[in-house]
KEMAR-238258 format. One record per residue: residue number from 0; chain; residue in three letters; x, y, z of N, C-alpha, C in turn. Coordinates in pm, 1 decimal. Layout:
<NUM; A; Ala; <X; Y; Z>; <X; Y; Z>; <X; Y; Z>>
...
# end
This chain:
<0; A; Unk; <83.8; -116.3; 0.0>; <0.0; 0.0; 0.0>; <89.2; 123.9; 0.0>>
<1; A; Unk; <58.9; 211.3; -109.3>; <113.0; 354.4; -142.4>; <139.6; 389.2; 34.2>>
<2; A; Unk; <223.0; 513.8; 20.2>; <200.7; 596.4; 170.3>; <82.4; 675.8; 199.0>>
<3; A; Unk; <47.4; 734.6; 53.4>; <-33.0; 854.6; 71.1>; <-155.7; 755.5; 125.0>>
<4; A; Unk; <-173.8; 628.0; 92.1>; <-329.3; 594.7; 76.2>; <-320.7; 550.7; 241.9>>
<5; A; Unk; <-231.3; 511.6; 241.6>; <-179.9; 489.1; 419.7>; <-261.9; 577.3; 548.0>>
<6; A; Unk; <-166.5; 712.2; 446.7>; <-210.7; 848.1; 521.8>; <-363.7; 896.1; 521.6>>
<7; A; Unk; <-405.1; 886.0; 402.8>; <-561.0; 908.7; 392.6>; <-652.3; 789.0; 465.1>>
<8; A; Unk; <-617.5; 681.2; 477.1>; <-703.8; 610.0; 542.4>; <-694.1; 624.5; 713.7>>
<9; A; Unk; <-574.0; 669.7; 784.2>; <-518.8; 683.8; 890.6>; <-640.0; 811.6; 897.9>>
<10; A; Unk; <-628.6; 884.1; 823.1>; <-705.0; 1047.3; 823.0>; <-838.6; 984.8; 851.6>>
<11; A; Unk; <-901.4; 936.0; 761.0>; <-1024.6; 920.2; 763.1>; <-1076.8; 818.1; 896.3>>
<12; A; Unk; <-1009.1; 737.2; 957.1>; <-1002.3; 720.5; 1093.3>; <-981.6; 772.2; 1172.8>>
<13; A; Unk; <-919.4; 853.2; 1217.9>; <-909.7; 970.5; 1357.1>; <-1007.8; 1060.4; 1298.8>>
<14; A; Unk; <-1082.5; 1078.1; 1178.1>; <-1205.0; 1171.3; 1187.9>; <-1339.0; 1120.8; 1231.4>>
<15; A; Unk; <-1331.6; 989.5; 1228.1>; <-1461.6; 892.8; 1219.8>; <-1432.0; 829.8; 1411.3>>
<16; A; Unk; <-1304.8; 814.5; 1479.7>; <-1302.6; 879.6; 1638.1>; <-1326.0; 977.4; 1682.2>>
<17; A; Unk; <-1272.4; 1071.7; 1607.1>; <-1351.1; 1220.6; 1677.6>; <-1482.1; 1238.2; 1672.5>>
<18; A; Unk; <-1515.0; 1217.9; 1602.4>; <-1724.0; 1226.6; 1548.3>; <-1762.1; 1179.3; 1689.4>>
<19; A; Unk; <-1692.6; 1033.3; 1697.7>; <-1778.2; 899.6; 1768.9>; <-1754.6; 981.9; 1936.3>>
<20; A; Unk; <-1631.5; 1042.1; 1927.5>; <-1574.5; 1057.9; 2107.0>; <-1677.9; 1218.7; 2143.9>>
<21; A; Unk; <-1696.1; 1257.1; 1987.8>; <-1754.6; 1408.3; 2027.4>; <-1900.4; 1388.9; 2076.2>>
<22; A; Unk; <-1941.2; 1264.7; 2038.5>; <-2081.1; 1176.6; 2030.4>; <-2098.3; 1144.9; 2227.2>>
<23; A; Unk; <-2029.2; 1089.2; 2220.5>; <-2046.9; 1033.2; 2333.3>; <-2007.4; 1107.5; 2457.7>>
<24; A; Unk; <-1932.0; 1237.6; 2408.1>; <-1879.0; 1340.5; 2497.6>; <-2059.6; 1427.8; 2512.0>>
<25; A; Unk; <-2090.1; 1470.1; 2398.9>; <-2228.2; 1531.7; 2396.3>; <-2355.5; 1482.6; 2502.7>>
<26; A; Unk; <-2356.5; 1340.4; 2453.0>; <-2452.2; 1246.4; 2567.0>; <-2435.2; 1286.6; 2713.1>>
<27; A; Unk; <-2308.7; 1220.6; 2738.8>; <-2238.4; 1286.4; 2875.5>; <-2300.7; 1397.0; 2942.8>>
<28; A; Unk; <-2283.8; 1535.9; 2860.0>; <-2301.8; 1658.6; 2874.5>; <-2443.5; 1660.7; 2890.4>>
<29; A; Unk; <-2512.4; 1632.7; 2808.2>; <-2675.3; 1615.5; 2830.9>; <-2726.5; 1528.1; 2941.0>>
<30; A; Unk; <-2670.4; 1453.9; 3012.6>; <-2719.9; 1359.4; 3088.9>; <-2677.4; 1468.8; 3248.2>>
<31; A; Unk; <-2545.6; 1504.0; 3249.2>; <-2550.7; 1586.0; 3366.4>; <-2608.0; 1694.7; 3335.8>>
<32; A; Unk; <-2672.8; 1740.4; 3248.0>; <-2744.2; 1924.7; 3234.7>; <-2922.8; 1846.6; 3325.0>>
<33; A; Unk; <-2947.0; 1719.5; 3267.1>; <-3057.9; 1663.4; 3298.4>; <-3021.1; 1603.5; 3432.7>>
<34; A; Unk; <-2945.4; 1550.8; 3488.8>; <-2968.3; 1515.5; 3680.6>; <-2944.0; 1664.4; 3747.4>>
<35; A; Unk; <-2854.7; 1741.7; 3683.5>; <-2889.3; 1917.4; 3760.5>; <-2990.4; 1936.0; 3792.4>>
<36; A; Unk; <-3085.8; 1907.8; 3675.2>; <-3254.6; 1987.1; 3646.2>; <-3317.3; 1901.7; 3718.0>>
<37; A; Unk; <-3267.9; 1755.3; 3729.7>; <-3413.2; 1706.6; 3835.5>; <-3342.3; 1724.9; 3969.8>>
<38; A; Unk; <-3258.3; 1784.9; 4026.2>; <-3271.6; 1809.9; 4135.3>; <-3361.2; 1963.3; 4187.0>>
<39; A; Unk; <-3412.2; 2025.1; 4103.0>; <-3460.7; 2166.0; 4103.5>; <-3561.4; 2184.1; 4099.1>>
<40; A; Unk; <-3612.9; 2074.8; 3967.2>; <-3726.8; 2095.4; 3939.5>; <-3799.3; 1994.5; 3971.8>>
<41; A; Unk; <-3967.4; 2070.7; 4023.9>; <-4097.2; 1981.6; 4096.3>; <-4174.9; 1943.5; 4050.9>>
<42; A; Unk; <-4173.5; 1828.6; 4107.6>; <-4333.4; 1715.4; 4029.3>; <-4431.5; 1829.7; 3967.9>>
<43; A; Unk; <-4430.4; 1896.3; 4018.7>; <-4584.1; 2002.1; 4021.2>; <-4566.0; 2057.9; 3820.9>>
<44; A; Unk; <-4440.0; 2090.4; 3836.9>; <-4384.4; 2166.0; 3724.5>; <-4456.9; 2037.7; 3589.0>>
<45; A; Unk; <-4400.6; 1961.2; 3621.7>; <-4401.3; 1856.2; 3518.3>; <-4567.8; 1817.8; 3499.2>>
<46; A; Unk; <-4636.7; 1766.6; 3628.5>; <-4783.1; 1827.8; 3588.6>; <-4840.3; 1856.8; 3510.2>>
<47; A; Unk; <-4776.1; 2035.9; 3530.7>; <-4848.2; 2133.6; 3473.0>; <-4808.4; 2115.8; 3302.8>>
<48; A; Unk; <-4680.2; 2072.9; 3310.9>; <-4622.6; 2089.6; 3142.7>; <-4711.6; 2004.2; 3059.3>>
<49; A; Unk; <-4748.5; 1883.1; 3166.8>; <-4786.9; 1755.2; 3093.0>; <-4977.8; 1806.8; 3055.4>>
<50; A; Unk; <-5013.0; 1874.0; 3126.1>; <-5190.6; 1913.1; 3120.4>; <-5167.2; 1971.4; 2983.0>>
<51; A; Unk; <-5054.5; 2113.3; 2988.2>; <-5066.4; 2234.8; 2898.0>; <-5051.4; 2155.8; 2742.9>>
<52; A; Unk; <-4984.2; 1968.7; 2785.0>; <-4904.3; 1938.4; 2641.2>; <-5094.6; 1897.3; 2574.3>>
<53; A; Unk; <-5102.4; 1844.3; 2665.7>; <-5215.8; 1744.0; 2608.7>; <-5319.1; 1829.8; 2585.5>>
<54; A; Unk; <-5329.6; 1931.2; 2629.1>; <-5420.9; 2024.7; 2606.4>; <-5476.5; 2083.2; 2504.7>>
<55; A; Unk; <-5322.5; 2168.9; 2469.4>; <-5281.2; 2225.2; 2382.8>; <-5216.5; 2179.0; 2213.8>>
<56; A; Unk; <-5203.4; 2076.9; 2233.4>; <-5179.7; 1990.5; 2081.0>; <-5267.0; 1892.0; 2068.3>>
<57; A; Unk; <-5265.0; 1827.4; 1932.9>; <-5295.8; 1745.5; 1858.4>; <-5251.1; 1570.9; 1901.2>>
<58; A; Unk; <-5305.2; 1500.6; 2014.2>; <-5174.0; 1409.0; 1996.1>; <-5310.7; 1226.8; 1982.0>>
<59; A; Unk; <-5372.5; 1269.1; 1861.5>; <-5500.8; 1160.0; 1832.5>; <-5413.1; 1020.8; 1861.2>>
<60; A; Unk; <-5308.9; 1035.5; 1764.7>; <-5255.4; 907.3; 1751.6>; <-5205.1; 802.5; 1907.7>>
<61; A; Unk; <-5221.9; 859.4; 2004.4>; <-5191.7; 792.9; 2081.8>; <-5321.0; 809.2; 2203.9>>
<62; A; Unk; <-5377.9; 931.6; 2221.5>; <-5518.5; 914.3; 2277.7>; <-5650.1; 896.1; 2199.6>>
<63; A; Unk; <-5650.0; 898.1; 2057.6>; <-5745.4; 880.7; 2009.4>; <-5876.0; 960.4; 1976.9>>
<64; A; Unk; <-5824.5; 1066.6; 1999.9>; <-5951.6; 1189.6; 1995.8>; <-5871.9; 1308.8; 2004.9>>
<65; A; Unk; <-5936.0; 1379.1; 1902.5>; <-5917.9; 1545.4; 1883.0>; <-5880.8; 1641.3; 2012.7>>
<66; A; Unk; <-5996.4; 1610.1; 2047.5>; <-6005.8; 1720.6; 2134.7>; <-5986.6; 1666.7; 2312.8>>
<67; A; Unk; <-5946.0; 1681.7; 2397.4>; <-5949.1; 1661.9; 2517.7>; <-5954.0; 1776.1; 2602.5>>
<68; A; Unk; <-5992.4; 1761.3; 2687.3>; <-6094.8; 1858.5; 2795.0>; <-6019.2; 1836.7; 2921.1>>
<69; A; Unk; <-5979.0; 1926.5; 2980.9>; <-5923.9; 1924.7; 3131.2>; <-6047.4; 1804.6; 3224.2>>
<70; A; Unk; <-6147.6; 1841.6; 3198.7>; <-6251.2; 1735.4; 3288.5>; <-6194.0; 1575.4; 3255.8>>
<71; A; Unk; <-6183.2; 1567.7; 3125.4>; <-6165.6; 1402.9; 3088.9>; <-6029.0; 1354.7; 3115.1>>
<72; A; Unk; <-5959.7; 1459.8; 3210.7>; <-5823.9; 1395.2; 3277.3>; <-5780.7; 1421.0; 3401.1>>
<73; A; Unk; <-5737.0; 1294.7; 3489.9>; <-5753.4; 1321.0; 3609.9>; <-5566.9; 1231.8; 3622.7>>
<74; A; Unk; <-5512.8; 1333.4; 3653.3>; <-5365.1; 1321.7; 3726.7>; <-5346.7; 1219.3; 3851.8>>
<75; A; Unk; <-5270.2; 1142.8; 3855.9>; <-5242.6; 1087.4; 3984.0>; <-5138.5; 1155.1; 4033.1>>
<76; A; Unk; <-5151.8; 1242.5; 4105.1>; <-5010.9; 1358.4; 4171.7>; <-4941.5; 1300.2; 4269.5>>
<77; A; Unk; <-5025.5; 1167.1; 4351.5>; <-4945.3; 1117.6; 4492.5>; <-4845.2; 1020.8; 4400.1>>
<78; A; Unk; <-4918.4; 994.8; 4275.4>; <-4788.7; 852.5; 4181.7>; <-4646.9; 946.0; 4135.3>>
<79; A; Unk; <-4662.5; 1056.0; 4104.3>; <-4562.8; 1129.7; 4027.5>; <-4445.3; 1105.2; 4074.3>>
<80; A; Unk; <-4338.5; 1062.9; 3983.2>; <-4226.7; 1052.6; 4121.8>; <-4068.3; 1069.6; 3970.0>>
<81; A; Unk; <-3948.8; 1097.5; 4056.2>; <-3846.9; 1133.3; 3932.2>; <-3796.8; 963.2; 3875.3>>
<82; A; Unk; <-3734.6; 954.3; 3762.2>; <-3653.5; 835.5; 3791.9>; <-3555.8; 886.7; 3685.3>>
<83; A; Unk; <-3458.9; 893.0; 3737.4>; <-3311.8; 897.6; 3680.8>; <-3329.5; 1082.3; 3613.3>>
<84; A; Unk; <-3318.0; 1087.5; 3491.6>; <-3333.4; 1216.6; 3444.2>; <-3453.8; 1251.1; 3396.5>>
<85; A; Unk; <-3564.9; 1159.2; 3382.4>; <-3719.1; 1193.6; 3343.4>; <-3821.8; 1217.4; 3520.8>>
<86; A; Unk; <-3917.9; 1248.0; 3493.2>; <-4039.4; 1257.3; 3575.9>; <-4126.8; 1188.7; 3494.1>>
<87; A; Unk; <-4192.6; 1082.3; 3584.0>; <-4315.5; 1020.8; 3552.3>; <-4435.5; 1064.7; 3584.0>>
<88; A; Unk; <-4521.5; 1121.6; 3533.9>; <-4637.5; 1108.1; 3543.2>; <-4741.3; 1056.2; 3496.1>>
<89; A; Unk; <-4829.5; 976.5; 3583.0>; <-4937.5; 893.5; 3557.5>; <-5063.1; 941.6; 3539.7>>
<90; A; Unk; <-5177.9; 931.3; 3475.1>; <-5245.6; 977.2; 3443.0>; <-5411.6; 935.3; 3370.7>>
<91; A; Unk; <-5516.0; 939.1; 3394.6>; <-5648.7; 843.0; 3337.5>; <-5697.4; 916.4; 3269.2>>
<92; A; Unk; <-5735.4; 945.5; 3152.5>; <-5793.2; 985.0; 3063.1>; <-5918.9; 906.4; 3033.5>>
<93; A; Unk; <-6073.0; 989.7; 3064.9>; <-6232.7; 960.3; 3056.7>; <-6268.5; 1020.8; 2949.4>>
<94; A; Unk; <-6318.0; 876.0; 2847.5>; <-6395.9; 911.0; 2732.4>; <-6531.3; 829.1; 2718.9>>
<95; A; Unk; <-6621.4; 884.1; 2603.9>; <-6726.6; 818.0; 2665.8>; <-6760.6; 605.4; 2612.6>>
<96; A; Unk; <-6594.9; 632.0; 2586.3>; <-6584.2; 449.9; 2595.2>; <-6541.0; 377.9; 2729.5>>
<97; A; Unk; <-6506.7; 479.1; 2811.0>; <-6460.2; 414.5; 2946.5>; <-6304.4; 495.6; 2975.8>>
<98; A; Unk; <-6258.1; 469.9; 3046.9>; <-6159.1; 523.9; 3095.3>; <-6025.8; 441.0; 3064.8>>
<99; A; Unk; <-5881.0; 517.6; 2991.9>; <-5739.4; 444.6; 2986.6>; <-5639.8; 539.3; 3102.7>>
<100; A; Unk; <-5561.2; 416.7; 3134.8>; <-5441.7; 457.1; 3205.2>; <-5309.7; 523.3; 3121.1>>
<101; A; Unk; <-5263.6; 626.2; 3156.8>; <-5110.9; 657.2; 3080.7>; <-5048.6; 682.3; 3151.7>>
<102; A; Unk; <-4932.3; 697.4; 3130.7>; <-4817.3; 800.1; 3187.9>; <-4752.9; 865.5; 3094.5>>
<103; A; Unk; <-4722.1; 994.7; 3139.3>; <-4607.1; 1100.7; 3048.6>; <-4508.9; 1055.6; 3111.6>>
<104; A; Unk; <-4361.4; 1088.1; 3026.9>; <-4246.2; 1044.7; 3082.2>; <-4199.6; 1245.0; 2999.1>>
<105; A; Unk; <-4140.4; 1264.2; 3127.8>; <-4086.2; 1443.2; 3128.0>; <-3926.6; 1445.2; 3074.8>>
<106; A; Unk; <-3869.9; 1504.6; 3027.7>; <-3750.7; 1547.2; 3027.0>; <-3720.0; 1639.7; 3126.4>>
<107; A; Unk; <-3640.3; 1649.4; 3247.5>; <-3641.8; 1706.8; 3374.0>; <-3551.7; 1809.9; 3312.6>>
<108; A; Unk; <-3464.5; 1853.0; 3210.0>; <-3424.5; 1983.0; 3188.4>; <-3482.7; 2004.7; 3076.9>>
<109; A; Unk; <-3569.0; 1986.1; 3002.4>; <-3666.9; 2056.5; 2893.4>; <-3813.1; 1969.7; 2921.9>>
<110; A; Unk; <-3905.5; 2061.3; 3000.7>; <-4048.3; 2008.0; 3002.2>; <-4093.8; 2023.6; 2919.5>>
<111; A; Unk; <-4073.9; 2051.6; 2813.6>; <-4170.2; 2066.5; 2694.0>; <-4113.2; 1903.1; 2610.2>>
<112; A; Unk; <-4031.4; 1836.1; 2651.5>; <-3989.8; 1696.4; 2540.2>; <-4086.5; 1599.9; 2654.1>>
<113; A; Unk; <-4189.5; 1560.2; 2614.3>; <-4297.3; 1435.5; 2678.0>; <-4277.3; 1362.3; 2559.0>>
<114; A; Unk; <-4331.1; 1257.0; 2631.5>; <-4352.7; 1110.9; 2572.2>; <-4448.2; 1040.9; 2641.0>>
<115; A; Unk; <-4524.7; 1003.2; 2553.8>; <-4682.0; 906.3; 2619.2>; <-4659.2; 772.8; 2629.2>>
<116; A; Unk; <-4697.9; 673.1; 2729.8>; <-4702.6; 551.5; 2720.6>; <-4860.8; 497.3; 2725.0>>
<117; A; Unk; <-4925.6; 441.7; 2699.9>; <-5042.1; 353.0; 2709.5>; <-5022.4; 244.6; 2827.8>>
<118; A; Unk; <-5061.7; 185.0; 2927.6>; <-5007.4; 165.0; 3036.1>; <-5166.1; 13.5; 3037.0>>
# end
């Protein structure tokens, strides 16, 4: 093998480590910005983010209806509890087929990133 092609493949490896180390350096960084934030921030907060989400958007595909109404959801606030860098909150949503269980799962340093589970 030539030198140069030596050299260019050597190149194109320490660029394809740096990517990977800058990758995993980033994660890092995001994971302690997120155990900061759940030490600060309160169940209550997450709550509220989680009412304003469901409220305020579109999210059929996973509750199944347009529109939802503060009445047709009832929070379990004594269940709420942190785990690791998310907040869980649990939650029953009343329609007039009967009632489902969920939980939001919070991002404890950006309340606005939820995620729904069907439970």
């Amino acid at each position: 093998m030539k030198t140069s092609a030596k050299v260019g493949a050597l190149s194109a490896l320490g660029i394809i480590l740096s990517a990977s180390g800058y990758g995993v350096y980033s994660r890092n960084v995001e994971n302690q910005k997120d155990e900061i934030a759940c030490v600060t921030v309160h169940s209550r907060d997450a709550v509220i983010a989680v009412e304003k989400d469901i409220l305020n958007k579109s999210h059929t595909e996973m509750f199944g209806k347009n529109r939802i109404t503060l009445g047709s959801l009832l929070f379990h606030n004594e269940s709420v509890a942190k785990n690791g860098t998310r907040i869980i909150v649990p939650f029953t949503m009343a329609s007039h087929r009967g009632q489902s269980e969920f939980q939001a799962v919070v991002r404890c340093s950006n309340l606005q990133d939820i995620e729904y589970d069907k439970l």
